[in-house]
C-alpha positions in Angstrom: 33.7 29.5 -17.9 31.1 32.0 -17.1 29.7 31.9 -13.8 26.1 33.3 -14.8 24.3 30.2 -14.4 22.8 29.4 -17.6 19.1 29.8 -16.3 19.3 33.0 -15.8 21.0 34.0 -19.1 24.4 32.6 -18.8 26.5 30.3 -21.4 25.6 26.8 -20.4 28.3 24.1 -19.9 27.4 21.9 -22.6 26.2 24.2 -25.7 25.3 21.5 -27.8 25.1 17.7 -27.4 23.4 17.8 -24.2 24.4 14.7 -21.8 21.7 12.7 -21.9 20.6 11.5 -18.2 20.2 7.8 -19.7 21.3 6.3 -22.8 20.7 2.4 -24.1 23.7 0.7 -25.3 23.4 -0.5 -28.6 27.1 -2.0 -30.5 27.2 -3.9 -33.0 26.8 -7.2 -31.2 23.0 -6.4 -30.3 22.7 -5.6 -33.9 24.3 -8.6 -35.4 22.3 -10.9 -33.2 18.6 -9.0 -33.7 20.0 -9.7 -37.9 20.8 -13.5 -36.7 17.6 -13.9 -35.8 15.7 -12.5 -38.5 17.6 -14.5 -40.7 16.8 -17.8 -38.4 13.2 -17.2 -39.0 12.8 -18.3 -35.2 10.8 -14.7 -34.0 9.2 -16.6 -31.0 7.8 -19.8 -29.8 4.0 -21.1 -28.6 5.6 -22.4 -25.0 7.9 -19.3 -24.5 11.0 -21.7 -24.7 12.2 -20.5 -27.6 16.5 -21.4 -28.7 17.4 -17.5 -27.4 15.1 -17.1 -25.0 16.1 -21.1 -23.3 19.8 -19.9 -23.2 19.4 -16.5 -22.1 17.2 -18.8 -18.8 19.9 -20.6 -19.0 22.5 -18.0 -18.6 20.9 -15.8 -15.9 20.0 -18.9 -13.7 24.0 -19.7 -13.8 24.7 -16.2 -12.8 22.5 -15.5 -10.6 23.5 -19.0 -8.5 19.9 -20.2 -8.6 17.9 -23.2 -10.2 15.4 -21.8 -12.2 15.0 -18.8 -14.4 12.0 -18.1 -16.4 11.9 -15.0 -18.9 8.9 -13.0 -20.1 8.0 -9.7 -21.6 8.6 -7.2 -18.9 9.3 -6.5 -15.5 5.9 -5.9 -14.4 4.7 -9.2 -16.0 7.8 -11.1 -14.0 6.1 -9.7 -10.6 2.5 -10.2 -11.7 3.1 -14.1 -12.9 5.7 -14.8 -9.6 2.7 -13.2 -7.1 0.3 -15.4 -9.1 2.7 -18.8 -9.0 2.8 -17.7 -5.3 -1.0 -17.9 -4.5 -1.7 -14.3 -3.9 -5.4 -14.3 -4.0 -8.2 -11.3 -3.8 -7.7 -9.4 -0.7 -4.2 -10.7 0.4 -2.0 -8.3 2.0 1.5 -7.5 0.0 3.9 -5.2 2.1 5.7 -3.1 0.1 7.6 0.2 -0.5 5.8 3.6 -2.1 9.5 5.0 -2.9 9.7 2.9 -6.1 8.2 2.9 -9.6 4.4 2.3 -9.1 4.6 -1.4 -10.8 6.0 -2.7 -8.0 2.6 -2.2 -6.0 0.6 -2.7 -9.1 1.5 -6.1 -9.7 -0.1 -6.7 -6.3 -3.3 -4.8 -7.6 -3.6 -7.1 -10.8 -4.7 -9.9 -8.3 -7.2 -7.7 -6.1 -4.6 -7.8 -3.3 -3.7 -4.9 -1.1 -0.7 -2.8 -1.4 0.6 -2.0 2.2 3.3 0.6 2.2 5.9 0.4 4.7 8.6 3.4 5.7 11.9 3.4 4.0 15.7 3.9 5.6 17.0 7.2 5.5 20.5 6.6 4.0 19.7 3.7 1.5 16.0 4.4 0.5 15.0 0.7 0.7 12.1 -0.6 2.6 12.6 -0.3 6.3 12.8 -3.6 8.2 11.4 -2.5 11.3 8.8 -0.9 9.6 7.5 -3.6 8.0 7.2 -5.7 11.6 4.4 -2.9 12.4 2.1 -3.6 9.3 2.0 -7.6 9.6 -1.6 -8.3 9.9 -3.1 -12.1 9.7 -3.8 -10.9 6.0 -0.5 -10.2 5.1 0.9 -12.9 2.5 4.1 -11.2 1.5 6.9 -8.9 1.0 8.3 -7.1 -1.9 11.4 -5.3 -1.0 12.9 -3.4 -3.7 16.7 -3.4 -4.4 16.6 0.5 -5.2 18.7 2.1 -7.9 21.2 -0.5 -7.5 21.6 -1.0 -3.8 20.4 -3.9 -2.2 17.4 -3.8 0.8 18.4 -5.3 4.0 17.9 -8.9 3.1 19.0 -10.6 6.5 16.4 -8.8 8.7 13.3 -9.2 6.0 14.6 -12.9 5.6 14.4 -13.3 10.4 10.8 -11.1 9.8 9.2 -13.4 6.6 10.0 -16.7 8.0 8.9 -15.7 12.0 5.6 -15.1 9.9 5.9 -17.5 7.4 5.5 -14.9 4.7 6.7 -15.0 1.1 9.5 -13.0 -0.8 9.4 -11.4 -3.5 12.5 -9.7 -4.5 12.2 -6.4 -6.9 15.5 -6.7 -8.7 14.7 -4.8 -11.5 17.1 -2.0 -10.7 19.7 -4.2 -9.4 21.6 -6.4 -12.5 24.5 -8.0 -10.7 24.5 -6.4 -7.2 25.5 -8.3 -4.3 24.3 -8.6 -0.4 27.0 -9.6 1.6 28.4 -11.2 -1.4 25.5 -13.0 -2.2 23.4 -11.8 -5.3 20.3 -10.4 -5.0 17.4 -12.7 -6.2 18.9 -15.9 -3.6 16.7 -14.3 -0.7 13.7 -15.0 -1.3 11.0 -17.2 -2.9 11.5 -15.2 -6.4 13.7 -12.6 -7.6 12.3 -10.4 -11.1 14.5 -8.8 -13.2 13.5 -6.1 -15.8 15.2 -5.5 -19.0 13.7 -2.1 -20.0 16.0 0.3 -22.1 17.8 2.1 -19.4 18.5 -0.7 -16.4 21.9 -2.1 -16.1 21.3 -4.3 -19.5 18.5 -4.1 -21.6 16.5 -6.4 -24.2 16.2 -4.1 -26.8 13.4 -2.0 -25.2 11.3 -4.4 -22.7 12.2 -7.5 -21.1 11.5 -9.6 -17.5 13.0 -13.0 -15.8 12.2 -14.9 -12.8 14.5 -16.4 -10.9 14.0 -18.9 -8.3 15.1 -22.4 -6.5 11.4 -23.9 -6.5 10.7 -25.9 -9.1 6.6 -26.2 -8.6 6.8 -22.1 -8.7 9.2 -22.1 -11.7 7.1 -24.7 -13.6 3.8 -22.5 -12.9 5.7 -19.3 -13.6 7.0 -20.8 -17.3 3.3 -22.4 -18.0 1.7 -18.7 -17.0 4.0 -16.5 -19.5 2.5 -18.8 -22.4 -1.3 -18.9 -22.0 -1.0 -21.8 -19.0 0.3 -24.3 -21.5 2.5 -27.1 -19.9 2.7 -28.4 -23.9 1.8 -27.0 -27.1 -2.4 -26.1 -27.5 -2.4 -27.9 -23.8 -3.0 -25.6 -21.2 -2.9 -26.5 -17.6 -3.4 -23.1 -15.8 -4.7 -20.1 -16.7 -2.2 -18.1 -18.1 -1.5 -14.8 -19.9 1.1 -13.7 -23.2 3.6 -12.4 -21.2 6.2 -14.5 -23.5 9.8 -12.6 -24.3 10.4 -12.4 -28.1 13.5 -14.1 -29.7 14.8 -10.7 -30.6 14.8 -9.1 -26.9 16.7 -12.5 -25.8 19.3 -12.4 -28.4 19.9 -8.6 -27.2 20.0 -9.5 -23.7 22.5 -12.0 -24.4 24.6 -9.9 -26.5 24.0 -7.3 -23.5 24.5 -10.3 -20.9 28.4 -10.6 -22.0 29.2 -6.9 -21.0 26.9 -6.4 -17.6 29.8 -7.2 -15.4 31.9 -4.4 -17.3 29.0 -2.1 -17.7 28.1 -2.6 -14.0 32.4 -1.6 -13.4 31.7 1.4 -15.4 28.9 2.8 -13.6 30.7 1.9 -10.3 33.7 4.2 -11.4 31.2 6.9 -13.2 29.9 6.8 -9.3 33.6 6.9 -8.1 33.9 10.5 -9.7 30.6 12.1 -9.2 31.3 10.8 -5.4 34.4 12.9 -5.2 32.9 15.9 -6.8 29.8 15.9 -4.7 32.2 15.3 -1.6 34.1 18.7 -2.8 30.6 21.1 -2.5 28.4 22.6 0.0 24.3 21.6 -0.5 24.4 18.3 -2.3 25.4 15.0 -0.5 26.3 11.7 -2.4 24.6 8.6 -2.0 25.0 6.6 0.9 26.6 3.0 0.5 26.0 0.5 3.3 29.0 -1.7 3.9 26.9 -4.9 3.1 26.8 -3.9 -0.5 27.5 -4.5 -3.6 26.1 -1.1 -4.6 25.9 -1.5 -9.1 24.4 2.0 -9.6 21.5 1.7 -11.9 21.0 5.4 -10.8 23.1 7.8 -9.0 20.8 9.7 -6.7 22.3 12.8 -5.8 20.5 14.6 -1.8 19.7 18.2 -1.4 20.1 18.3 2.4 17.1 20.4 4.4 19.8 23.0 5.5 20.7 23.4 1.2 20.2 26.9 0.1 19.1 25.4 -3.0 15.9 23.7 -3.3 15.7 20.2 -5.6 13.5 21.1 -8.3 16.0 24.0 -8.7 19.1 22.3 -9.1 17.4 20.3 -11.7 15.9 22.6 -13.4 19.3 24.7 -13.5 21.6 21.4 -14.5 19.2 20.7 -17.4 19.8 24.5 -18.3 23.3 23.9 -18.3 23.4 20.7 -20.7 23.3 18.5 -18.6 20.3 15.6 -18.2 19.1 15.3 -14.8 15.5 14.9 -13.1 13.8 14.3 -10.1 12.5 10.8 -9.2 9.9 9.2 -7.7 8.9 12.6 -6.1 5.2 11.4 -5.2 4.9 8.0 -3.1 2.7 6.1 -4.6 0.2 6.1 -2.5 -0.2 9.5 -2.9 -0.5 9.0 -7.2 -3.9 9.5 -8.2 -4.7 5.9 -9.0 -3.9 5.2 -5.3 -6.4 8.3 -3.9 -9.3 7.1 -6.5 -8.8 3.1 -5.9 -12.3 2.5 -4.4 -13.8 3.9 -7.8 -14.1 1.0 -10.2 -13.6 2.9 -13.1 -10.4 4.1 -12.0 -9.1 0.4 -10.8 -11.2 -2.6 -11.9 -9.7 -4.6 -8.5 -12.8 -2.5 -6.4 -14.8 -4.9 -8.1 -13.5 -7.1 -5.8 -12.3 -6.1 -2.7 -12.4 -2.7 -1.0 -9.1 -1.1 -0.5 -7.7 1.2 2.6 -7.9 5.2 1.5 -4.5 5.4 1.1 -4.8 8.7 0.8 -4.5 9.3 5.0 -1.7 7.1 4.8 1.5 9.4 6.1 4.8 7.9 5.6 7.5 10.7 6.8 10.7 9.2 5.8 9.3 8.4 2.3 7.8 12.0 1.5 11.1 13.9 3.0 13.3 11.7 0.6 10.4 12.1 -2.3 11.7 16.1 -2.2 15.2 15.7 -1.8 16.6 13.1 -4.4 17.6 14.3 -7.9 19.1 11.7 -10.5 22.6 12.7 -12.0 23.9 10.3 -15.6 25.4 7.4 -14.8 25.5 5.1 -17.6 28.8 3.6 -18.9 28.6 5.5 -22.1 29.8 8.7 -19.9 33.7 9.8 -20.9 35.8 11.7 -18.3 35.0 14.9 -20.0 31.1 14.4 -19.7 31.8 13.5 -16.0 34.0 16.6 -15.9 30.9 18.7 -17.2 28.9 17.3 -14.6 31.3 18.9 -11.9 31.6 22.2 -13.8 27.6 22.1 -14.0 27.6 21.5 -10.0 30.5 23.8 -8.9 28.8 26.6 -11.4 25.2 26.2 -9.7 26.7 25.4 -5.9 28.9 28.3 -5.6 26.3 30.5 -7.1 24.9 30.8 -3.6 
C-alpha cells in the first residue's frame, strides 16, 4: 500500500468500485412483491387504507408497542399531518433542533408556526433538554426532538419538561427504525412518533415513505382522514386534508424490508463495532459517542474531528473520497443559518410571512450546534458492507491519519 495519499497523486485504496457511503437494499423479495402488486391491480386506494398499506399499519403499530399507526407518502408529510392533528395553528411556537435535516423545522413552517431552535448535547447531538427549558414562552405548543442518526434524544427529561408545561411531543424518528430508550422504543414518548421510509434509512419503501405512530385515537383518526383529502369515507370528507397517501408498491417494499430491519439494524450495529475499534486505534478522529440509555441502531456513523486534529473535516473527506471511499460531511449549516431561514420575512421566499412575522434567525447563535456543524463527517454504514470494505475503510483512515 502506498502511503502517498491519493489526493495528492497517490494510488487510492479502492481503484475501482468505490464504496458507496449509502446504498438501498433491494433482493429479490422487494422485487417479487412490487411484481405481486402489479399483477393485483390494487396500485392505491381513495381512503389511503389500501390491503399493503393496512398491514404494513398494522405491522409497525405491533412493533413499535403502540395503538395506532397511520402511513403516508413521506417523512415530511408524517410531521406536517401529526402537527396538523395536534392543533398547531399560525404563530404557535414548535421547539426544535437546527442540527437535523431542515424538514424537521419545516413541517412547523407549513402551518405559519415558528421554528425555535434549541442547543444540542455535545456527545449525542440530540436536542438539549436544559436548553429547551430556556426557550418556553406562553407561545410555545410543542417539541420535536429528533432521534439523530440512530440514537435516541433524552426522552425522560423532555417527557418531566412537556408535561410541567403541558406541551406536545412530537417525536422525529425518521433516522431511528428500531432504536430503543431504556428499552423502550422510540415513538412511545410522546403524543406522535414519524417515521420516514426514504431510500437510505434503516428500511426503505422503495424510494419515499412516512408512518405515524401513536396511542390517541382522536389524533390517529384525524391523521388517517388528513393523508386522503380529509375523507372519513369514500368522496366524504370531514377535514381538510391533503394527498399525502402511501402507494401500494412502497408498502409492499416496506413490508418485504419490514422482515429484515431487526437483522439489518444487527448489521449496522457490528459495521459500527469495527469502524469503533479502528477509530479507537488513531490519533485525530474520535468515534461516536453512545449514551448507556441506548439502543444506538446506527442510521449513520458520524465520525468527530476533534479541535486539537491536525486535520481539518472538510479535508479528511475530501481525502477519503480520493481514496475510494464514500464519505461526506453532514448537516454542516444549522438550519437557521440556511438561506430560507435568513430570507423568511420575504414572502416570496416563504409563503408563511403571509401570515405571521418570524424572529431573524439569522442573530440566532447556537455554539454547541455550529462547533458540531464543522466537526462531524459521515463514514458507510449500511449492512451491505463486507469485512474487506470495512477493512478499506481502516486502510483509508490509517493512510490519511498517519500522513500527519
Amino acid at each position: 500500500m502506498s502511503n502517498k495519499l491519493a489526493i495528492e497523486g497517490g494510488i487510492p485504496i479502492r481503484l475501482t468500485n468505490k464504496l458507496a457511503l449509502a446504498k438501498p437494499f433491494i433482493g429479490e423479495e422487494e422485487i417479487e412483491a412490487v411484481l405481486n402488486v402489479l399483477r393485483s391491480g390494487i396500485l392505491t386506494n381513495a381512503t389511503g387504507s389500501g390491503p399493503k398499506v393496512a398491514e404494513l399499519e398494522k405491522k409497525y403499530a405491533r412493533y413499535n408497542g403502540v395503538k395506532h399507526a397511520v402511513a403516508c407518502c413521506n417523512g415530511t408529510a408524517a410531521l406536517h399531518v401529526a402537527l396538523t392533528a395536534l392543533g398547531i395553528k399560525p404563530r404557535d411556537e414548535v421547539i426544535t433542533t437546527s442540527f437535523s435535516f431542515i424538514a424537521s423545522s419545516n413541517a412547523v413552517l407549513f402551518l405559519g408556526a415558528i421554528p425555535v431552535f434549541a442547543d444540542i448535547d455535545p456527545l449525542t447531538y440530540t436536542i438539549n433538554p436544559d436548553e429547551i427549558e430556556t426557550k418556553i414562552t406562553k407561545k410555545t405548543k410543542a417539541i420535536i426532538p429528533v432521534h439523530l442518526f440512530g440514537c435516541p434524544a433524552e426522552m425522560d427529561q423532555i417527557k418531566e419538561i412537556a408535561n410541567k408545561h403541558d406541551l406536545y411531543i412530537i417525536e422525529d424518528i425518521a433516522q431511528a427504525h428500531g432504536a430503543r430508550y431504556k428499552g423502550k422504543m422510540v415513538g412511545n414518548f410522546g403524543d406522535i412518533g414519524c417515521y420516514s421510509f426514504y431510500a437510505t434509512k434503516n428500511i426503505h419503501a422503495g424510494g419515499e415513505g412516512g408512518l405515524i405512530v401513536t396511542n390517541n385515537e382522536e389524533v390517529a383518526n384525524r391523521c388517517k382522514m388528513m393523508v386522503a383529502q380529509g375523507q372519513s369515507e369514500k368522496y366524504e370528507h370531514d377535514l381538510f386534508g391533503f394527498n399525502y397517501r402511501m402507494m401500494e408498491m412502497s408498502a409492499a417494499i416496506a413490508l418485504a424490508q419490514f422482515n429484515r430491519l431487526e437483522y439489518f439494524n444487527k448489521k449496522r450495529k457490528w459495521n459500527a463495532k469495527l469502524l469503533d475499534e479502528i477509530l479507537q486505534s488513531l490519533r485525530g478522529i474520535n468515534e461516536p459517542y453512545k449514551p448507556e440509555y441506548a439502543d444506538h441502531v446506527y442510521h449513520l456513523y458520524a465520525a468527530k474531528i476533534p479541535e486539537d486534529s491536525n486535520w481539518a473535516r472538510d479535508k479528511v473527506v475530501a481525502a477519503l473520497n480520493a481514496e475510494g471511499i464514500g464519505a461526506a460531511n453532514i448537516y454542516s449549516i444549522p438550519i437557521y443559518n440556511q438561506p430560507l431561514y435568513r430570507k423568511i420575512n420575504d414572502p416570496k421566499i416563504c409563503w408563511a410571512a403571509n401570515i405571521c412575522v418570524y424572529p431573524d434567525y439569522s442573530k440566532i447563535r447556537l455554539p454547541i450546534t455550529e462547533k458540531i456543524c464543522q466537526q462531524l463527517l459521515l463514514l458507510p454504514i449500511h449492512p451491505s458492507l463486507t469485512e474487506k470494505d470495512i477493512e478499506d475503510i481502516g486502510n483509508a483512515l490509517r493512510k490519511i491519519f498517519s500522513s500527519t
